[in-house]
N, C-alpha and C positions, 0 to 999 in steps of 0.2 A: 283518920282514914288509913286504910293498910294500902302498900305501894310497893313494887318492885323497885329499889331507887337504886342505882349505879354510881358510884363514887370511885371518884378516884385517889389511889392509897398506893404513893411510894413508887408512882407512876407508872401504876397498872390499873386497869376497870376491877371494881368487887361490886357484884351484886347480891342484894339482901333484902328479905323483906322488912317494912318499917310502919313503925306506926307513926304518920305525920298530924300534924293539922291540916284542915282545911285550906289557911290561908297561905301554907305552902307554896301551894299551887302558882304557878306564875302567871299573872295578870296580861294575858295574850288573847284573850279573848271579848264577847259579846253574850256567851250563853254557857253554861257550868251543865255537864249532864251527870248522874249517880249512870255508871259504870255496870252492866249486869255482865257481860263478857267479852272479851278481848280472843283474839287466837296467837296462835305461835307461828311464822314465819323465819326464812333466812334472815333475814336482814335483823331482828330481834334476836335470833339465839348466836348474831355477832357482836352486837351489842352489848351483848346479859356476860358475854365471854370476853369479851376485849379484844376478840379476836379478827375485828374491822374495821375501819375505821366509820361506822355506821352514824354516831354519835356529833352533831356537829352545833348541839347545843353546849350550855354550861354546865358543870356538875356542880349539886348532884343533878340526876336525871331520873327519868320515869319513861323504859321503853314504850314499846307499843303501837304499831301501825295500822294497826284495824280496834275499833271499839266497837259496841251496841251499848245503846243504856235509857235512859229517861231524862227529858230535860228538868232539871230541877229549876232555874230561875234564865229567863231569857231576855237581853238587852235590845233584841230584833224581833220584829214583829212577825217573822217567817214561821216564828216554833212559842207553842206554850209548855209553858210546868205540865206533865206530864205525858208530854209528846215523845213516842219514841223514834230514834234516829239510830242513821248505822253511820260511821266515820270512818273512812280508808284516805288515805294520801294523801296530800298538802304538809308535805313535811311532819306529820304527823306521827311521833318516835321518832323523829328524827331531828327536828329543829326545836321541835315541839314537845313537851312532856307527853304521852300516849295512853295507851288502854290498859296499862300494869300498875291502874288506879280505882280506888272503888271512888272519886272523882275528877272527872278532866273539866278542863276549863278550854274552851274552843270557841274558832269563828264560827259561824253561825253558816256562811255561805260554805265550808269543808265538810256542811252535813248533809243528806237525802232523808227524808221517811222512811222508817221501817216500813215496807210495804205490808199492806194486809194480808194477814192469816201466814208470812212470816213468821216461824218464831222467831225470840233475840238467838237461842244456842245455834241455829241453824242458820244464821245472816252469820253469823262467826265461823260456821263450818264451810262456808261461801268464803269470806272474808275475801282480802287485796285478792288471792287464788284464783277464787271462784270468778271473781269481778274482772279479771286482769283476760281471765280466759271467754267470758263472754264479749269483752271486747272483742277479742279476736276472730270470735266467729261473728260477731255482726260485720267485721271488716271482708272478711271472705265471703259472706252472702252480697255486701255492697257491691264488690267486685262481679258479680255474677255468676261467679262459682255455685253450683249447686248440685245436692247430690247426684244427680244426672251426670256429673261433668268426670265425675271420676276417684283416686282413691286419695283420700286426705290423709295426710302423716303428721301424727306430733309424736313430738321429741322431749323427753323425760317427763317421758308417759306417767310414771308410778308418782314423782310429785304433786305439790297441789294444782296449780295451773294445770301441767299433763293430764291428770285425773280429770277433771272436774270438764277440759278441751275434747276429750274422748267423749264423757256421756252427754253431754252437749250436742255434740253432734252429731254423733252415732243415735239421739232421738230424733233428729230432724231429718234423718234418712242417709247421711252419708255413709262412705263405707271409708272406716277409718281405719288406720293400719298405726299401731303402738308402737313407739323406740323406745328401747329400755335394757339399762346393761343389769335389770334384775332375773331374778327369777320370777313372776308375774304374771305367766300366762292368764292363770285362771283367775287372777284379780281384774286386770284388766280384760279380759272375755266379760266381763260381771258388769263391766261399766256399758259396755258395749262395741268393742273394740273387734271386726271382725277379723281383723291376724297380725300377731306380734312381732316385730324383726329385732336382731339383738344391735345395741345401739354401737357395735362395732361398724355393723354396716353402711353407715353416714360416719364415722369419726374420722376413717382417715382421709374426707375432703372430696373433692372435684377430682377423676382420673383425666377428665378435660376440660376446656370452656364449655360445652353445654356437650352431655355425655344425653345418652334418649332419654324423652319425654315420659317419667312416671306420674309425678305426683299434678293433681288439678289443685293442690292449695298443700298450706301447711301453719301447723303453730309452733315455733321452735322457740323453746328455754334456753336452749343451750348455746347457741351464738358459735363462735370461731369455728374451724374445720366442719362439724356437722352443719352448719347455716350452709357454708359455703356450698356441701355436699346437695343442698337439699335446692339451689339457686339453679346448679345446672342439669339438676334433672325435673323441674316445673315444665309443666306441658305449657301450651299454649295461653296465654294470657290469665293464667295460675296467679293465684297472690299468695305471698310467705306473710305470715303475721310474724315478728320476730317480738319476743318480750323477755327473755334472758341472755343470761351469757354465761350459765354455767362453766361452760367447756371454752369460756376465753374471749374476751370482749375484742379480737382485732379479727377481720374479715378481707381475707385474700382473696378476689373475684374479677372477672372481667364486665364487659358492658353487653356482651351479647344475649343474655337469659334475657336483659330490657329491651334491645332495640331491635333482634332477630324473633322473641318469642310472646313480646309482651309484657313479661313475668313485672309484678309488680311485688316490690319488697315494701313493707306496711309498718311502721313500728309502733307499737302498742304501748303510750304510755299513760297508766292508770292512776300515775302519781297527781296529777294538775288535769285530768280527764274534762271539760266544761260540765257543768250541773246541766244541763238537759241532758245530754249525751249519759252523764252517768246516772241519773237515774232512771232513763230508761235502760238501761241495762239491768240494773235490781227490779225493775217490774220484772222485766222477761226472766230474771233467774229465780223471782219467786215463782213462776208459772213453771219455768220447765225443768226446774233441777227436781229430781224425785227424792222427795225428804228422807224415804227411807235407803235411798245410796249417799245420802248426807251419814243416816249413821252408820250405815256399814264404813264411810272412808274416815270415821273421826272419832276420837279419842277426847274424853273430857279431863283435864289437870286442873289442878289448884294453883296459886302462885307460887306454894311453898315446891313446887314439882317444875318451874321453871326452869331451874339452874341445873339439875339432872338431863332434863330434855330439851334443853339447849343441845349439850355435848352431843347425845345420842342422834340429834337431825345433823350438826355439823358430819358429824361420823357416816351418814347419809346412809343410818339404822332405820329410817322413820318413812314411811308408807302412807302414805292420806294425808290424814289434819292433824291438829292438835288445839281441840278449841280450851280456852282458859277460862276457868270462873271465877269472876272477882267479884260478884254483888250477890244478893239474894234476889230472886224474881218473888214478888207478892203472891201469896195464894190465892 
């Protein structure tokens, strides 16, 4: 099999593609899928680069945090040979060898069905992203937020999560308002985003404890000062989905946006998400994400296009997706 594998050489990460055996693969699992495609995320083009400490298995390794592929032989009775499944999180590229295989060997309970009339390339144009941000908005609907309530803000908009958070919700009627220190108008106008603010304007923080009530929700990547920014101006009983921390994992805040406005702070995490919970979320994104703004936001690489476009997303050159094809799909 071909594999992205990551070694370590003279005490730095190299990654290369290789041609392994099968039995490579390390026996961590219950059920072996054939690989049809993987996507590219942060947390892989830190990995593929050495440039985080992302990796927290043995070398070598096999990134990859999102798969799609076909079960080849299954030790649980959940999935048969030929079943297809999508795989995001459970340490998966991380602890685990991942989707930079044309085969993984995984538990069985870290997988959901490919939902029907899914393709596999577009569950990878979705991939952790796609998934991370539908969380999000199921968390703001729970809350009672709804478009009625007023104007929803995400925060690095032009990424995948931001993307994929904008046309999300901007089809279920919100009126979403784009952060982004790109140039993006018309990309984002495209997703559905009805006005873009430059992401200066939440970066540099709270000018008080709770400055006026703009936003009725929000999904923020970015975490530090813009989180903070985005806590004291939630209107009344607002929920922030938080699921990054681009811009800085520590959060300077007071108690008042909770105990004066309601504001509910929500963390999204996609990684150990429970299997009901996450698959229905791939039901709802195979129904509402519109396949053809999957390929307007995505870009198809090979493996051997990994190690280039790593650099170019760390460089935070990279706009949408970047789905990866590791397998062949049957005619």
């Amino acid at each position: 099999m071909r594999a992205l594998v990551v070694r370590e050489k003279h005490g730095a990460a190299v990654a290369e593609v290789e041609h392994l055996s099968t039995a490579a693969t390390p026996n961590r699992g219950d059920i072996t899928v054939r690989v049809l495609y993987s996507s590219l995320n942060y947390k892989d083009a830190l990995a593929i680069t050495g440039k985080g400490k992302i990796i927290r298995g043995d070398y070598p390794f096999v990134p990859g945090i999102d798969l799609v592929g076909e079960v080849v032989n299954s030790e649980a009775g959940r999935y048969a040979a030929g079943d297809r499944v999508v795989a995001t999180g459970w340490g998966i590229g991380e602890e685990h060898w991942g989707g930079f295989s044309e085969f993984a060997r995984l538990r069985s309970e870290w997988l959901v069905p490919l939902p029907v009339g899914l393709r596999p390339a577009h569950a990878m144009g979705i991939g952790t992203a796609g998934f991370t941000a539908m969380l999000a908005v199921m968390s703001i609907e729970e809350a009672g937020v709804g478009p009625e309530s007023g104007e929803v803000v995400v925060t690095g908009a032009t990424g995948g999560v931001g993307s994929y958070a904008v046309h999300l919700l901007s089809r279920r009627g919100y009126q979403v308002v784009a952060s982004t220190g790109k140039d993006a108008v018309e990309y984002l106008s495209g997703l559905g985003a009805a006005r873009v603010i430059e992401r200066d304007v939440l970066a540099s923080g709270a000018e008080r404890p709770l400055d006026s009530g703009i936003w009725a929700g929000a999904v923020d990547s970015v975490g530090g000062k813009t989180l903070e920014a985005i806590l004291s101006q939630t209107r009344r009983h607002g929920l922030v989905a938080a699921c990054g921390l681009a811009g800085g994992a520590e959060l300077s805040t007071t108690v008042f946006p909770f105990i004066l406005r309601g504001v509910t702070l929500a963390g999204i995490d996609s990684n150990t998400c429970p299997y009901d919970r996450r698959r229905k979320a791939w039901e709802r994104l195979s129904r509402e994400v519109d396949g053809a703004v999957i390929d307007e936001m995505t870009e198809t690489i090979e493996l051997d296009d990994l190690g280039s476009a790593s650099q170019t997303l760390l460089a935070g050159n990279i706009t949408g997706r970047r789905i990866v094809r590791v397998g062949r799909e049957a005619s």
